[in-house]
Kinemage of the C-alpha trace (Angstrom):
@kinemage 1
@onewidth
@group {chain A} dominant
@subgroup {mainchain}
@vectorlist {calphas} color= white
{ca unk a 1} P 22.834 -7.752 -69.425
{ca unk a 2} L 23.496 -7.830 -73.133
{ca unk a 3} L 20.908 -8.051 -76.361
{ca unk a 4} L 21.286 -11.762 -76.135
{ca unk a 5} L 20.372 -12.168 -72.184
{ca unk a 6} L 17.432 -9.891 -72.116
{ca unk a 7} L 16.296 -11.638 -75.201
{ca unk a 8} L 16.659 -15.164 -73.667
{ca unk a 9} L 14.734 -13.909 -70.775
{ca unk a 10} L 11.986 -12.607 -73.284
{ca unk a 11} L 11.553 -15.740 -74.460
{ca unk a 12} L 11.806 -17.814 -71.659
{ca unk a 13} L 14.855 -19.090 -72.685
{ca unk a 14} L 17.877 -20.386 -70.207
{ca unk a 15} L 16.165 -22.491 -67.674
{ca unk a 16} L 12.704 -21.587 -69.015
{ca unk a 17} L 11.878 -18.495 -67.301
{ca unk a 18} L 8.524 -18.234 -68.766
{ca unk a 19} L 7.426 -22.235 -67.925
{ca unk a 20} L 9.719 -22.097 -64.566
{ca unk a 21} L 6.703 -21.026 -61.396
{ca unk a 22} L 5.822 -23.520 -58.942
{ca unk a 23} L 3.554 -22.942 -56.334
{ca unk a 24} L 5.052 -21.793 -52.439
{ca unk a 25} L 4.561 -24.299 -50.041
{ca unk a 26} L 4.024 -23.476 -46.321
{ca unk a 27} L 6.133 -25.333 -43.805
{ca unk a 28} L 3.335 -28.137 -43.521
{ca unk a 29} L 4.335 -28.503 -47.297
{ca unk a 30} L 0.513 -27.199 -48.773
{ca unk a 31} L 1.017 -25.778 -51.896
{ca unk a 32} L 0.179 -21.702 -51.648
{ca unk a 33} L -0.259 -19.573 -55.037
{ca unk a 34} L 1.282 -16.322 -54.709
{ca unk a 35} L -0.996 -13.911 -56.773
{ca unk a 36} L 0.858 -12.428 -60.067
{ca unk a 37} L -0.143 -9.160 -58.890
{ca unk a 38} L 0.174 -7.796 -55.335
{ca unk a 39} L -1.988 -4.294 -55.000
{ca unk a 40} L -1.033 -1.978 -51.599
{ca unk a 41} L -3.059 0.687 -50.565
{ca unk a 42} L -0.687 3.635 -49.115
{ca unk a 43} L -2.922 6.395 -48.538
{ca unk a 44} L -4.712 7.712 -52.090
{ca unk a 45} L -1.667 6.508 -53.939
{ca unk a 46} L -2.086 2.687 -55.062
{ca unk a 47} L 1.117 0.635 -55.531
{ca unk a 48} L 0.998 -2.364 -58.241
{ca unk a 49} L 3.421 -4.937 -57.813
{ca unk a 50} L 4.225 -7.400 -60.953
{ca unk a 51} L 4.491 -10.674 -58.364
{ca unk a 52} L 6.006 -13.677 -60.530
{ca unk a 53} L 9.716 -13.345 -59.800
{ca unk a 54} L 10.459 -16.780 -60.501
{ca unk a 55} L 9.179 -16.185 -63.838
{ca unk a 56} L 10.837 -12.883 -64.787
{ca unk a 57} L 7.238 -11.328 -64.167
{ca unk a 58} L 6.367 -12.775 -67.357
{ca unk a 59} L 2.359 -12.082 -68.082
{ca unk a 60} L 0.646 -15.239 -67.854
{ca unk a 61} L -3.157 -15.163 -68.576
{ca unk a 62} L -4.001 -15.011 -64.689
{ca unk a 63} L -1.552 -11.728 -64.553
{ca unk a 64} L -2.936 -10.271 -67.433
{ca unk a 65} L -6.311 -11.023 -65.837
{ca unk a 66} L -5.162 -9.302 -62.400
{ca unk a 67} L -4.025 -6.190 -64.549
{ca unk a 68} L -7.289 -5.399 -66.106
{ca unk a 69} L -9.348 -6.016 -62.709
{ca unk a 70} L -6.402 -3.145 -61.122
{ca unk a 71} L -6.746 -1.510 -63.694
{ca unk a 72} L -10.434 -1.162 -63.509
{ca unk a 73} L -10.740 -0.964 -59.462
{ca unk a 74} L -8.151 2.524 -59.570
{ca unk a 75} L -9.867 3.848 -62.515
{ca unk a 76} L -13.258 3.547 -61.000
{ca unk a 77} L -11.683 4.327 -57.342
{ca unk a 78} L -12.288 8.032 -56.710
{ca unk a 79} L -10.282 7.521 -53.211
{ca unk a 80} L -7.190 6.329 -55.585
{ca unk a 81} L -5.147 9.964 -56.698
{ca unk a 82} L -2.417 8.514 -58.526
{ca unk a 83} L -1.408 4.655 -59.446
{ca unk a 84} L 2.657 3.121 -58.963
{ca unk a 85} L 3.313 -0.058 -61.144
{ca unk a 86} L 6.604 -1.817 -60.424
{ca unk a 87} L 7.749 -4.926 -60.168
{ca unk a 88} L 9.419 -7.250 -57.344
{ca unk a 89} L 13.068 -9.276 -58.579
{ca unk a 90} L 15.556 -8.653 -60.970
{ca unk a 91} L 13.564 -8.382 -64.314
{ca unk a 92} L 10.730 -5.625 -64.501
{ca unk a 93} L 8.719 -7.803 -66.687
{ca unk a 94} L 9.772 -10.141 -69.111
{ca unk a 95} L 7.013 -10.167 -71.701
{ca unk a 96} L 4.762 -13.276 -72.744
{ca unk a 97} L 4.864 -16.432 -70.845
{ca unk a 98} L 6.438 -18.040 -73.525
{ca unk a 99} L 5.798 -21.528 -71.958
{ca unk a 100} L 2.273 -20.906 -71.460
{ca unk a 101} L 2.155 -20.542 -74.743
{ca unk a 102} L 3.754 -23.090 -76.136
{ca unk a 103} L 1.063 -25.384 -73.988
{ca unk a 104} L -1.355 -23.953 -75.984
{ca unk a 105} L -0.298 -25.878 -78.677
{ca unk a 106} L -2.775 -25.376 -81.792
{ca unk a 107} L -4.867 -23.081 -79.627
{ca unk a 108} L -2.525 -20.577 -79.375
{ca unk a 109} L -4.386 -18.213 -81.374
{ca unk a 110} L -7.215 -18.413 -78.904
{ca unk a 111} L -4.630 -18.375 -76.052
{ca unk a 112} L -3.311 -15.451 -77.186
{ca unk a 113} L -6.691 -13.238 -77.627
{ca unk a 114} L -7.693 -14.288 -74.171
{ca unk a 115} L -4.069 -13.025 -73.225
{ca unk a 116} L -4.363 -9.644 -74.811
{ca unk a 117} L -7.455 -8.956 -74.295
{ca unk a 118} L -7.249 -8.583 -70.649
{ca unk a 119} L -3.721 -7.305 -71.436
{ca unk a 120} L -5.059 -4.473 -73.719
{ca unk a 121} L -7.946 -3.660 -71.506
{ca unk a 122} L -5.861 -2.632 -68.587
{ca unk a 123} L -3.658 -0.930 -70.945
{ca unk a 124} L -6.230 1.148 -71.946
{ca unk a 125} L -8.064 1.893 -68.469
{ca unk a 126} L -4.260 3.238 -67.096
{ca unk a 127} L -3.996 5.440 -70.522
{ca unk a 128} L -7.860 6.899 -70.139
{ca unk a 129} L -8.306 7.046 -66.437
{ca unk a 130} L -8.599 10.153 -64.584
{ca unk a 131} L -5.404 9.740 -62.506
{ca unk a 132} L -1.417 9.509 -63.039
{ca unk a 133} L 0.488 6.794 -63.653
{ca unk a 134} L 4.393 6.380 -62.135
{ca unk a 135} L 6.277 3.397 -63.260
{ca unk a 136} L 9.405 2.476 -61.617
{ca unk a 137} L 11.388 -0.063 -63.646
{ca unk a 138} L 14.010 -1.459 -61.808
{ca unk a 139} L 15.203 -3.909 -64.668
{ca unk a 140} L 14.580 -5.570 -67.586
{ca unk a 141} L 11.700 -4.992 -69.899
{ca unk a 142} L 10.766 -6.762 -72.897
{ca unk a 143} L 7.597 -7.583 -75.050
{ca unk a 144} L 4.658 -6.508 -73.640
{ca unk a 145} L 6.381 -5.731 -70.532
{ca unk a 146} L 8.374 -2.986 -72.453
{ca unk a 147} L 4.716 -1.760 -73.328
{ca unk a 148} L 3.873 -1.450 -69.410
{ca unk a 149} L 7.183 -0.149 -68.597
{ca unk a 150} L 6.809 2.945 -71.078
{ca unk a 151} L 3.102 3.481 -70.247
{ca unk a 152} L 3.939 6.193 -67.809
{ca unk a 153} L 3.104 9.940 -67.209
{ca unk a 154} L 6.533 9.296 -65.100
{ca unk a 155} L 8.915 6.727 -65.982
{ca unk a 156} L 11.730 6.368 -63.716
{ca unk a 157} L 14.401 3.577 -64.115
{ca unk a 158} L 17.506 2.313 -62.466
{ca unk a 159} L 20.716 1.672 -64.633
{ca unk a 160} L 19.639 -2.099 -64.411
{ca unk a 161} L 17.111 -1.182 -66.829
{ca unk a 162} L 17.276 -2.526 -70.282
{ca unk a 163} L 14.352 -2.051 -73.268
{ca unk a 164} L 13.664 -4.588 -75.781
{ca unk a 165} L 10.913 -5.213 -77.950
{ca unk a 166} L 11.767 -8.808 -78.526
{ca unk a 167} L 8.710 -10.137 -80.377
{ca unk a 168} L 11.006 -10.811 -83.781
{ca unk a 169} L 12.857 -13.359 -82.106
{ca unk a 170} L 9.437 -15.366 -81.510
{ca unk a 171} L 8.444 -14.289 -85.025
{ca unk a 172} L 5.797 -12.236 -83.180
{ca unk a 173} L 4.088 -8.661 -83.693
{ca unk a 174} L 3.744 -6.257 -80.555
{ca unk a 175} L 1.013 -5.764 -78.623
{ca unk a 176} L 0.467 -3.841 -75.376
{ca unk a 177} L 0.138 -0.623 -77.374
{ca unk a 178} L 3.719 -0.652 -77.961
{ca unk a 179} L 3.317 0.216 -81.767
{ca unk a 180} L 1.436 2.989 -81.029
{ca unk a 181} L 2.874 4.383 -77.623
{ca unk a 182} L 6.651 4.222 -79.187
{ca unk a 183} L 5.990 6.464 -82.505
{ca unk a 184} L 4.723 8.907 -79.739
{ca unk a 185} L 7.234 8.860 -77.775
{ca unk a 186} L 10.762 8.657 -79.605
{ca unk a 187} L 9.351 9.211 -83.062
{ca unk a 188} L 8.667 6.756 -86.222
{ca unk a 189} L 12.300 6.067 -86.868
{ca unk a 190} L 13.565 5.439 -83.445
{ca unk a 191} L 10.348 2.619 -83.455
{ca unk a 192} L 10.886 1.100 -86.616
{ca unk a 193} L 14.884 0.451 -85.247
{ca unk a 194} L 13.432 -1.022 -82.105
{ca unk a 195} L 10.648 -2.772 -83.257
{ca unk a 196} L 12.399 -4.035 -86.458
{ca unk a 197} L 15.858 -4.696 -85.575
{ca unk a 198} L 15.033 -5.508 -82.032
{ca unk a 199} L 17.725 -3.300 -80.559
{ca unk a 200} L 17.963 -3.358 -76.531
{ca unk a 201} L 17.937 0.419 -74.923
{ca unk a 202} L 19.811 0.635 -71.912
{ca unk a 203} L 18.688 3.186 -69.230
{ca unk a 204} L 20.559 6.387 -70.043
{ca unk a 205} L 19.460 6.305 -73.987
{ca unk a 206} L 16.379 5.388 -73.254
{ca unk a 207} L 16.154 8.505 -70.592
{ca unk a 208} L 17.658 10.383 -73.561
{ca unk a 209} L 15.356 9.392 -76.237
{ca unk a 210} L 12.220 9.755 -74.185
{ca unk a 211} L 11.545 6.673 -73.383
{ca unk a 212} L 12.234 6.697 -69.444
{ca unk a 213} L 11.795 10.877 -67.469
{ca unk a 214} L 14.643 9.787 -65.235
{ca unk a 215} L 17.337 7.963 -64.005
{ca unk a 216} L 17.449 6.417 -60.308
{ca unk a 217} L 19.757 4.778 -57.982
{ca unk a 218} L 18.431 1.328 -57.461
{ca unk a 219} L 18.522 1.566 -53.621
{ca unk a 220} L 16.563 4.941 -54.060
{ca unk a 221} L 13.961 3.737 -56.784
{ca unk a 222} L 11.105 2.453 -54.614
{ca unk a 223} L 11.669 5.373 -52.120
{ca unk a 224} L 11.496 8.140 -55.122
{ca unk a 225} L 8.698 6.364 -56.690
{ca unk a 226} L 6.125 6.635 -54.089
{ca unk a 227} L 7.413 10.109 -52.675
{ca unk a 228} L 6.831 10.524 -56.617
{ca unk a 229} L 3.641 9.467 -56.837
{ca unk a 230} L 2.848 11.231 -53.309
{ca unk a 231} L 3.298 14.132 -54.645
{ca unk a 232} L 0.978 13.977 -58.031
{ca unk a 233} L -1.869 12.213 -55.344
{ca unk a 234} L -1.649 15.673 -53.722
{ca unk a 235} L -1.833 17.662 -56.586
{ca unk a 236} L -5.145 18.797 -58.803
{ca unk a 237} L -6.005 15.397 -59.869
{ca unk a 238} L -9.389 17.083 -61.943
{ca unk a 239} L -6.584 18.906 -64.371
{ca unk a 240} L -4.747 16.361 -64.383
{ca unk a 241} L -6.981 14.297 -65.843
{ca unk a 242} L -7.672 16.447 -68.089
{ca unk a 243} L -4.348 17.346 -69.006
{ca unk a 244} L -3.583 13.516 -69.981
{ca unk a 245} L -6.256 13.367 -72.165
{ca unk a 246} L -5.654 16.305 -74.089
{ca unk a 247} L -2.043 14.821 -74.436
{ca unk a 248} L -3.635 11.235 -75.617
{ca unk a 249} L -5.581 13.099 -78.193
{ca unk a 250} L -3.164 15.366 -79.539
{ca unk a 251} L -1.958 13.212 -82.474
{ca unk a 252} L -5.126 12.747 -83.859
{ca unk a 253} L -6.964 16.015 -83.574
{ca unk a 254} L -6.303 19.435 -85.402
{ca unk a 255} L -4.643 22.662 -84.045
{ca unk a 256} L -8.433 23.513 -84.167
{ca unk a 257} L -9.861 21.106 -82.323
{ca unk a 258} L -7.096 20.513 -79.806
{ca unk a 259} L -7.888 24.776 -79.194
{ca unk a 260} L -11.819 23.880 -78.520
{ca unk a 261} L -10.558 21.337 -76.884
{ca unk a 262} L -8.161 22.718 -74.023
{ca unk a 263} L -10.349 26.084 -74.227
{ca unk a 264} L -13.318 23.420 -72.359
{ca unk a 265} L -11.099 21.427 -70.263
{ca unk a 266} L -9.256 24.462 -68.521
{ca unk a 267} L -13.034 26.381 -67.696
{ca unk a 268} L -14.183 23.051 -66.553
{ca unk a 269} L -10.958 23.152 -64.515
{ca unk a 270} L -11.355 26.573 -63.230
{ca unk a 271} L -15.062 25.897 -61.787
{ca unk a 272} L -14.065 23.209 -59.865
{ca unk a 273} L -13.343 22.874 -56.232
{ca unk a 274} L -9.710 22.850 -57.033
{ca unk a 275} L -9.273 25.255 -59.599
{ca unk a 276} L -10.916 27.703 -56.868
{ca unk a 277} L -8.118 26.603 -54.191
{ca unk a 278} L -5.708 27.096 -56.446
{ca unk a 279} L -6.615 30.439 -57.281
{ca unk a 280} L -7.303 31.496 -53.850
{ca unk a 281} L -4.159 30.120 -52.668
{ca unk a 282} L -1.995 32.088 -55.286
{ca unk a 283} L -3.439 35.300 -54.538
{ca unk a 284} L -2.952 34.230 -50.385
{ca unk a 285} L 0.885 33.680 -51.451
{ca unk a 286} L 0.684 29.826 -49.524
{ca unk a 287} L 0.613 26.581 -50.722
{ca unk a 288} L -2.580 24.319 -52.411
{ca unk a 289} L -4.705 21.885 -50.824
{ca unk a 290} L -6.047 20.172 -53.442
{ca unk a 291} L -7.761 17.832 -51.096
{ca unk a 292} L -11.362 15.925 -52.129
């Protein structure tokens, strides 16, 4: 898909992506909602599932809503090890729901803080909680759904995916954290290109550039992903926790202070009840169970 398509889809353009969800009907022909956000439980490992396929996954208010309560049920979830966000159609997420916005009419300022709030509040409990994230983008991601794609400890995409910011062609600013999550990760040139000139990054750049960890064959992505996020559920979840907050703080903290800090976090680390395993299972030459 070129600049132009992922755009239109960003902004609900063609049929109306972002205005274009009706509700399932059953065969008796009642209407059924399906919820914008499907959550799976597969052992400690919770899979999140963007659920408005109709609508290029665009974030409505009631998925941005569905977000933050995820958001806050695996952040407070001690059972949950590690969280998988991806999405289920052809787009990963298209941004905005353009349409819904429109509705809004003159309330669309009010529209819009209701939006982000939520929005921003799940953003922020998958950045601060205790646990890894794995995003598996198997298309398309613009706006804020660029923000959600990039959010990742592990980003892994399929050649399908493209990244665009989008928000210039509304005459919009970002949101999602993308201003601050993109200077972090390619750098404050890279973001001013893609936030200014609203250049799309296709999968292998954007694995280049930082942006993505990996490439993955589409028929493979949903397989890797949860053998990916399998695998960090397993591991020391107390340092990793840690770990990503020491990374989150990094930009804004002295070599000093980042010392004092990581000089705490790793003998917090090492008097827990997996920082003991892991010891004892070096010296024992087998592998960790980093279980509880």
């Amino acid at each position: 898909m070129d600049v132009n398509g992922v755009a239109a889809i960003a902004t609900g353009g063609a049929s109306g992506l972002g205005g274009s969800t009706h509700g399932h009907h059953d065969q008796s022909g009642a209407a059924m909602t399906a919820p914008p956000l499907i959550l799976e439980r597969k052992g400690s490992v919770m899979r999140l599932e963007l659920n408005r396929p109709r609508a290029g996954n665009s974030i409505s208010l009631s998925m941005a809503q569905a977000l933050m309560s995820a958001a806050i049920q695996c952040d407070e979830d001690d059972d949950i090890r590690c969280v998988l966000l991806t999405s289920r159609g052809r787009l990963f997420c298209a941004g905005g729901d353009v349409a819904e916005f429109a509705a809004a009419g003159q309330g669309i300022g009010a529209d819009l803080k209701q939006v982000t709030a939520c929005l921003h509040a799940a953003v922020v409990r998958f950045q601060r909680m205790a646990k890894p994230l794995v995003v598996a983008v198997n298309g398309p991601a613009a706006g804020a759904g660029f923000s959600l794609a990039v959010a990742g400890d592990i980003v892994l995409a399929t050649a399908d995916a493209r990244f665009i910011a989008s928000y210039g062609a509304l005459g919009y600013t970002p949101d999602g954290g993308l201003s601050w999550l993109l200077p972090r990760l390619v750098g404050m040139r890279r973001a001013q290109e893609i936030l200014l000139v609203n250049r799309a990054i296709h999968a292998e750049e954007a694995v280049s550039i930082g942006l993505a960890t990996r490439l993955v064959p589409a028929a493979d992505l949903a397989e890797v992903a949860m053998r990916q996020a399998t695998d960090l559920a397993a591991a020391a979840t107390g340092a990793i926790g840690h770990t990503r907050a020491l990374l989150a703080q990094s930009f804004d903290t002295s070599l000093e202070a980042q010392l004092e800090a990581e000089a705490r976090a790793i003998a917090a680390s090492a008097r827990t009840a997996h920082g003991r395993e892991g010891v004892a299972a070096f010296l024992a030459k087998r592998l960790a169970c980093f279980a509880g």
